[in-house]
C-alpha positions, -999 to 999 in steps of 0.1 A, spaced: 309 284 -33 323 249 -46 337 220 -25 371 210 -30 372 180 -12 396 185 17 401 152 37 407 155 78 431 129 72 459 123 97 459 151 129 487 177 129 511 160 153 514 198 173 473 197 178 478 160 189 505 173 214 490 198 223 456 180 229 472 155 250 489 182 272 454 201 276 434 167 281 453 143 300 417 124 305 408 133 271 371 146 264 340 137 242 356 153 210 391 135 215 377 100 221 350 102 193 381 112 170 402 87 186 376 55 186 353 68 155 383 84 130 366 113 106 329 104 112 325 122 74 340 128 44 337 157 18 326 138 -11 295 125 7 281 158 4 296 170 -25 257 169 -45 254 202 -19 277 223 -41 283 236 -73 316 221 -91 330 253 -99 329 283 -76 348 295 -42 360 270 -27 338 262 9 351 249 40 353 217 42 316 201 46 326 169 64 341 187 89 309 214 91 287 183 95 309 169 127 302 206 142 270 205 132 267 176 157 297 187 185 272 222 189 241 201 195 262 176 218 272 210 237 238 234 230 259 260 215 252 289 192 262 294 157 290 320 172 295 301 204 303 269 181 326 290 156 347 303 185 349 268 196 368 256 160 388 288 165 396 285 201 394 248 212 418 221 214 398 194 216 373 211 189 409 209 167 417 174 177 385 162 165 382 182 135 420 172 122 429 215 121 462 232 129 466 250 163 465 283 140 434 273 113 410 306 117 384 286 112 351 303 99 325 327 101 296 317 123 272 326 94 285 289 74 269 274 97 235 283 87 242 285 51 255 247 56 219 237 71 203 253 45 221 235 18 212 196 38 173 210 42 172 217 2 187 186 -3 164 168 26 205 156 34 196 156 71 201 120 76 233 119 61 244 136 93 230 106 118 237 76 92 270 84 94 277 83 129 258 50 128 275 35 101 310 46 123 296 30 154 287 -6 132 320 -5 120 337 -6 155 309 -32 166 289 -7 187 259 -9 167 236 -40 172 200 -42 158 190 -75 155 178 -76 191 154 -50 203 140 -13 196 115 5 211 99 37 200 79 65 208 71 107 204 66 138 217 53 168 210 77 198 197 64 233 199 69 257 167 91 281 170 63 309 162 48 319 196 19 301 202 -16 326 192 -50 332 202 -73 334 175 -73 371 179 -36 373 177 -37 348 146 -65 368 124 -46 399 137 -12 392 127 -20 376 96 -31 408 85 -6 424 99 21 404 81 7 408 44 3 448 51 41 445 61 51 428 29 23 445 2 41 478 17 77 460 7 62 447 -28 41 480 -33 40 512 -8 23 537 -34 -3 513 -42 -7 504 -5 -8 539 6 -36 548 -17 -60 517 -2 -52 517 32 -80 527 53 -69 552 79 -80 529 108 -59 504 97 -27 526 109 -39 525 141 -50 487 140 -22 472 123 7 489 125 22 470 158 23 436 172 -8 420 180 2 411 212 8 449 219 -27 451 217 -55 453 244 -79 430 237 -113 433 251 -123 409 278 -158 402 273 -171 376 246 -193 402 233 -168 427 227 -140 402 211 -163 388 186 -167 423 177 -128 432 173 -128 396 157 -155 406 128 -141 445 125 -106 422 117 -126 400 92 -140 428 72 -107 446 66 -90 414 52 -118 407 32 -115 445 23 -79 438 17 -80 408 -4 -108 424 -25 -82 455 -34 -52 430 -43 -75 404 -64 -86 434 -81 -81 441 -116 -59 474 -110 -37 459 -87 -5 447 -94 -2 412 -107 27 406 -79 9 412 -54 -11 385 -54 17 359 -56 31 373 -22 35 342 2 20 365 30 -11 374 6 -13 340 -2 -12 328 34 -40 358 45 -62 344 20 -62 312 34 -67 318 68 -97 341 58 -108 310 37 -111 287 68 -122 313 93 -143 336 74 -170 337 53 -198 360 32 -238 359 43 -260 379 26 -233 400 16 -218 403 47 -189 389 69 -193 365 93 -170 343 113 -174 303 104 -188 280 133 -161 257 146 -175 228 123 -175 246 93 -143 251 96 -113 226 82 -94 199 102 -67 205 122 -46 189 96 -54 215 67 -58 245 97 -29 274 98 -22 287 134 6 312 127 13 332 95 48 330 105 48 290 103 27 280 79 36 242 81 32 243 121 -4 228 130 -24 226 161 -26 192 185 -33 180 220 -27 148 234 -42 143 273 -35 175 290 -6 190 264 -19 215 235 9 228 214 9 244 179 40 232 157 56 191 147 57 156 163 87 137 161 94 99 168 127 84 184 138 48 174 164 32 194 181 0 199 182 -15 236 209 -40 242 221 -44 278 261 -53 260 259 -22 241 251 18 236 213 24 228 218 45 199 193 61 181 187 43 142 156 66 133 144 100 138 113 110 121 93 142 122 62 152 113 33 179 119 13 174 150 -18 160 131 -4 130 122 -12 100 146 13 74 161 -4 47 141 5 61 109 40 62 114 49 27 125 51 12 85 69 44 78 96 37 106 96 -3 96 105 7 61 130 34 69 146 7 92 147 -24 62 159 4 41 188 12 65 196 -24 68 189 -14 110 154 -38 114 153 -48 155 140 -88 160 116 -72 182 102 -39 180 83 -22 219 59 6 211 37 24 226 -2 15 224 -8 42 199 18 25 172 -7 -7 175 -35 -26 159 -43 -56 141 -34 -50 109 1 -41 117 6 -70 140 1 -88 111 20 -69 86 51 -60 103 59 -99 112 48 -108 73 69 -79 57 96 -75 77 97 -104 101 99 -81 130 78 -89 163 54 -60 170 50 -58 209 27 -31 223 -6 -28 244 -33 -34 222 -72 -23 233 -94 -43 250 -130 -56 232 -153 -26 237 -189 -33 234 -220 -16 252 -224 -55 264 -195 -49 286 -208 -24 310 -232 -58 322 -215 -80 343 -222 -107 322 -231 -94 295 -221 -116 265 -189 -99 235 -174 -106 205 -151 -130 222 -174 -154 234 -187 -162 198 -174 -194 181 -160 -190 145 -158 -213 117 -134 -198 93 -133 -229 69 -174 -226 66 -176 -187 74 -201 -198 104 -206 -177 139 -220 -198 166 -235 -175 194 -238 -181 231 -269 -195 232 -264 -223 206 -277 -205 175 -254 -205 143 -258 -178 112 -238 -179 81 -248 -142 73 -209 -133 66 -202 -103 42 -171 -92 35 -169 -48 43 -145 -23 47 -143 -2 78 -149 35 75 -111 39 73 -108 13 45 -97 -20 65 -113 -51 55 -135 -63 77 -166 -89 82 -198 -81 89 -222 -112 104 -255 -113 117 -279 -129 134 -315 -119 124 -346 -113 150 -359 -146 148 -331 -164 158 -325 -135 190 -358 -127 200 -365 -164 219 -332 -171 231 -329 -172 264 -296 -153 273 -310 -123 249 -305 -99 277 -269 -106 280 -262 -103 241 -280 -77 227 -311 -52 233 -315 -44 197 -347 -62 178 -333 -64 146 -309 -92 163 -271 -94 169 -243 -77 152 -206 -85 146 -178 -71 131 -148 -91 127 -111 -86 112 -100 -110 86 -90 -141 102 -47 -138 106 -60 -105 117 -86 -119 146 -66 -145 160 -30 -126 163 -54 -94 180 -69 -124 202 -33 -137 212 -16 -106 219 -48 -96 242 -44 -129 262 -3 -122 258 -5 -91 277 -21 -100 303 8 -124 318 39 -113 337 62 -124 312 49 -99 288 48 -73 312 83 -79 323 96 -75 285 75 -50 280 92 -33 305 123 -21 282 98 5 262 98 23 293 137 37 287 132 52 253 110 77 276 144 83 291 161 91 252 133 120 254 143 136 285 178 136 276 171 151 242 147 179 256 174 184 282 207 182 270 195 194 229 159 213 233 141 187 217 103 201 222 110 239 209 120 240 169 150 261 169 139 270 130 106 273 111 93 251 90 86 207 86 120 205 66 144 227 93 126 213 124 129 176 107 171 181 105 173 194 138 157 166 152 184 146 126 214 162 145 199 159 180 195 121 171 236 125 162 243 142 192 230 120 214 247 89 198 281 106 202 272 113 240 262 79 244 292 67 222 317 87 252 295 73 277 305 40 267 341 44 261 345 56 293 321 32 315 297 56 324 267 38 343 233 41 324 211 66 345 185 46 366 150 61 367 149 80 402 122 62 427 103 82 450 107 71 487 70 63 488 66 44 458 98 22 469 71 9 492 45 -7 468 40 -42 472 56 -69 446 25 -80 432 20 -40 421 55 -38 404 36 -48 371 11 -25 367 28 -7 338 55 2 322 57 35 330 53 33 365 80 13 364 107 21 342 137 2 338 174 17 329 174 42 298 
């Protein structure tokens, strides 16, 4: 199909009637048409298609329904009946009371074309850049972020069920690819085996007995690969994504001793970054956080949090569930500069903090980083008075550490931290240890005392931020992070934001791109039509904590979303 660029334009003044007649107190769809105007236009996606062709329906108006079905939780049928049927679905979209409107199945086909293009945050900018242009959109106060996890839309497997079905899966598709060839190596027992679901199966209780089904499963993929890799297989075969996928879960789970196959120990096995869980999603990966495992994606909610204005959501990023907080906060900082959307002030969670980026996000963007960061931990802490790193005097100028007994050591070397930071290291050597008398409260070891530092912009803005936190001005401020907690309920509850509706990084990343949309626009109507911001609901006991508790943390107290 082509795009011929088909602008919404003006509405048809008998859907405007019409419209008005059905919706005397309009609804969500009218007032986003009526305050907003088109949110997009053909030509912004017209990269998607091919200049020559049948002509498509029109793509600005797929990506407004895009977001209207994720506003609403509807189907792919559900939101095609809704252009066909709907008023207010006509209003907004700029149709005639008699446009058919479409197949359900554009819908998908339209998704697929923004994941190949990674187009997804087309969808979102454009409502954002609507909502700047009416003055809706402020982000040179404050934004706060955080993540959740989001559970792949594979059912979640044992290892059993994973070895099992992985097998299972590249029998299905060798028998596709090649049935005569299959039929001639199949073993007999693997009819029985592997021709139904693994979770169909009954699974042995005892240990004993499931490492042996485990090891029986081992030998016939090995088996298996042995045949395809072969020389008289077919060449195909062996570019099959299932193949491909079966030998790499036999790569991290199995291996050959003596000949024979054996299952790997847990540590000779591959990080959870690099470790398939499901054969059906191979980009889904394994986490837990606290009490929550899942198998599948993280993804990380930016918003801004003015009290005059909607807190709409600037950034949505998602990723698999390997990847930690801390290594997404430069990535959201430069999406933000990017986007022209960076926040004076930025409230994160602890996890999005350390030194270095303290540092780096006020140098590089000018942005004020404000999250917990970790207290000094030191073995010399679990004494009373037991002497740490931040009762040592430090000459910068003179790279000189004066310890608490008096003694001074200019035994500075510049390091890197296993991760690659800089870093200092300083010592003080046994002689100057071993008489003092405060020893005891320093250090035990008789080698002498040991220090590593950060660099020295580093050191003093971790020193400040450690003393900052502590007050009740910073714990007041830091209050606001709490509500983006709130952003995360609404979207699992109103858009299903922890269960991928699609498989893979790149569908799972533009859902999250249209649940960010979706939510704007709600919060867009809520704002039009003075809808209070939920408060956070207080239990009747905890309405009776004393004042000086009410700052114990943010999230026992959170302030409106």
């Amino acid at each position: 199909m082509s795009m011929q660029p088909m602008e919404s334009g003006e509405i048809p003044a008998e859907t405007v009637r019409v419209a008005r007649a059905a919706f005397p107190k309009g609804s969500l769809a009218i007032r986003v048409r009526d305050e907003l105007g088109p949110l997009f236009r053909d030509e912004e996606f017209a990269d998607l298609f091919p200049a020559r062709g049948k002509p498509a329906w029109s793509p600005g108006r797929l990506g407004l329904v895009l977001v209207l079905q994720f506003v609403e939780g509807l189907t792919d049928r559900q939101a095609a009946e809704a252009v066909r049927a709907r008023i207010d679905f006509k209003y907004a979209l700029g149709l005639d009371l008699d446009d058919p409107g479409f197949d359900f199945s554009v819908l998908s086909e339209f998704r697929d074309r923004l994941v190949e293009a990674e187009a997804g945050r087309r969808v979102l900018d454009g409502i954002l850049a609507a909502a700047r242009e009416k003055g809706l959109l402020k982000t040179a106060g404050r934004a706060r972020t955080d993540s959740t996890h989001v559970q792949s839309a594979a059912r979640q497997l044992c290892w059993l069920e994973l070895v099992a079905e992985t097998l299972r899966s590249a029998l299905n598709e060798i028998a596709q690819a090649a049935p005569d060839w299959l039929r001639a190596v199949a073993e007999p027992d693997w009819f029985r085996h592997y021709a139904t679901r693994a979770e169909d199966s009954r699974f042995p209780k005892s240990r004993a007995k499931r490492d042996e089904v485990g090891l029986r499963i081992g030998m016939d993929g090995t088996r298996l690969l042995e045949a395809v890799f072969s020389p008289g297989a077919p060449v195909e075969l062996r570019t099959l994504e299932q193949v491909q996928t079966l030998r790499q879960v036999w790569v991290q789970h199995f291996h050959q001793v003596e000949g024979k196959v054996r299952r790997r120990d847990p540590k000779d096995r591959p990080p959870g970054a690099m470790r398939l869980v499901t054969p059906y999603d191979t980009e889904a990966r394994g986490s837990v956080k606290r009490d929550t495992l899942w198998d599948g994606y993280k993804v990380h909610l930016t918003e801004t949090c003015e009290p005059d204005a909607p807190n709409l959501i600037t950034n949505v990023s998602t990723t698999v569930a390997t990847v930690p907080d801390i290594s997404m906060t430069e990535t959201v900082h430069a999406r933000l500069a990017q986007d022209g959307r960076l926040p004076g002030e930025h409230l994160v969670d602890a996890g999005y903090v350390d030194a270095h980026l303290l540092v780096q996000t006020r140098r590089e963007y000018g942005v004020t980083l404000t999250g917990p960061v970790a207290g000094v931990v030191s073995h010399q802490m679990a004494a009373d008075n037991g002497f740490t790193g931040d009762d040592f005097t430090i000459n910068w100028d003179n790279q000189q550490v004066t310890c608490p007994g008096g003694k001074t050591t200019t035994r500075w070397n510049p390091d890197h931290s296993p991760e690659g930071t800089p870093v200092i290291r300083v010592r003080f050597n046994s002689g100057q240890c071993r008489p003092c008398p405060v020893r005891e409260q320093c250090t035990t070891s008789s080698l002498g005392r040991r220090l590593t530092l950060r660099p020295r912009e580093e050191h003093e803005a971790l020193r400040q931020a450690r003393a900052d936190q502590d007050t009740d001005t910073w714990k007041e401020r830091y209050r606001t992070r709490a509500g983006v907690e709130g952003t995360i309920s609404q979207g699992v509850q109103r858009c299903g934001l922890r269960r991928s509706r699609y498989r893979g990084l790149a569908k799972t990343s533009l859902q999250h791109q249209l649940t960010g949309a979706a939510i704007n626009l709600a919060r867009i109507d809520a704002h039009l039509t003075d809808t209070p911001r939920a408060r956070t609901r207080t239990s009747h006991f905890a309405a009776l904590r004393p004042a000086e508790l009410m700052l114990n943390g943010a999230k026992q107290d959170q302030p409106p979303n």
